[in-house]
Phi, psi and omega in degrees: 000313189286347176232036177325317193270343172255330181267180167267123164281334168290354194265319176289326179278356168280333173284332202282319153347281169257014132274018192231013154270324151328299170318312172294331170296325182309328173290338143288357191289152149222353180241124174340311171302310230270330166337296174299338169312305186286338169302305198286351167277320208275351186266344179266324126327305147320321170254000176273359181262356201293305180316317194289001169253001154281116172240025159224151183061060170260007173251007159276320186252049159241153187236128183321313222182129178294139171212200196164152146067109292301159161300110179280345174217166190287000164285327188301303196276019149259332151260356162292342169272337195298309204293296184325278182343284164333310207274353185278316201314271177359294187283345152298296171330303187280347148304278142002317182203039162065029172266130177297126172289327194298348236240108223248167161250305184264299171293147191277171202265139158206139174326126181078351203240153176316002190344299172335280205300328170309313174298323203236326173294333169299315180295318175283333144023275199270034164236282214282319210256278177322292221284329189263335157308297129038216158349276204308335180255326187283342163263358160102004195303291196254156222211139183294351174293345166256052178213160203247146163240139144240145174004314178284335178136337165341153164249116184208180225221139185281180162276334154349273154016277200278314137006254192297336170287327191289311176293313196290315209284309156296348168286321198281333182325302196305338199278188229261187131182165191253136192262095189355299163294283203262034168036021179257173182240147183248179161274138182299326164282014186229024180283296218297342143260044165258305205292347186288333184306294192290004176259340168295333157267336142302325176299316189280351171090002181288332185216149199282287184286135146275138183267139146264154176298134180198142184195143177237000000 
């Protein structure tokens, strides 16, 4: 609304759309592939849309395509760190109060990998990660000189770089918001152990549902 004249708006209110059509399948879903089906649609949707919220430096940050292990342009290798960070917070969170991070519902469990935190980090993503990604190009904080290509096509972030996001990523901690379930007001950095509490206590039978984090 506020940037009519540089993005398409008709391409974001059609995704929004049809991710919120998606959305309605999930109440029906019960088996688990098809579960992942309908992510993997909403996510592929979701990032063909990605571009229309840089709106400063954009053909330096713009992306083709989500990609990863390696990241190929530099909006990728800002949110796979972005992503990493979230996903340490998380398994930390889930630890904290005695949940196995490995041991996932939705991501399938592999030797080593975070399935839980992955599983619980997926909601806050576009709070913590997107949104702060973002920010940082559209206010100029980061800059394309600063990320290195290498010889395979890699992407990766200098340190300078790599810095300054690490500090905007401790700010963003700090701030305040009232947290949608217990209505109280927190430090944001103190969501991903709250939603780990409260997945803990559904599992204990303590809350009939788990509330996800959902902010507008």
């Amino acid at each position: 609304r506020d940037h009519s004249k540089v993005v398409d708006i008709q391409l974001l209110t059609d995704t929004i759309k049809n991710l919120a059509h998606l959305a309605k399948q999930l109440e029906k879903t019960k088996d688990l592939n098809t579960l992942r089906g309908i992510e993997g649609q909403a996510a592929y949707l979701y990032f063909s849309a990605f571009n229309e919220l840089i709106l400063n430096q954009k053909d330096d940050f713009k992306m083709n395509e989500r990609n990863r292990r390696p990241p190929l342009d530099r909006i990728n290798a800002l949110l796979s760190f972005l992503y990493t960070l979230l996903t340490h917070e998380v398994a930390a969170a889930l630890e904290s109060i005695g949940l196995d991070p490995q041991a996932g519902f939705l991501h399938r469990d592999r030797p080593g990998r975070l399935s839980l935190a992955l599983d619980v980090m997926e909601e806050l993503r576009p709070h913590f990660a997107d949104r702060l990604a973002v920010t940082l190009i559209n206010r100029n904080q980061i800059s394309s000189s600063g990320f290195v290509i290498k010889e395979n096509g890699a992407v990766i972030m200098d340190d300078n770089t790599r810095k300054e996001v690490l500090v905007a990523w401790q700010k963003r901690k700090q701030e305040e918001i009232i947290h949608p379930y217990l209505e109280e007001k927190v430090p944001l950095g103190l969501v991903p152990y709250i939603q780990a509490m409260l997945l803990a206590r559904h599992i204990r039978g303590d809350i009939e549902d788990y509330p996800p984090f959902f902010w507008k």
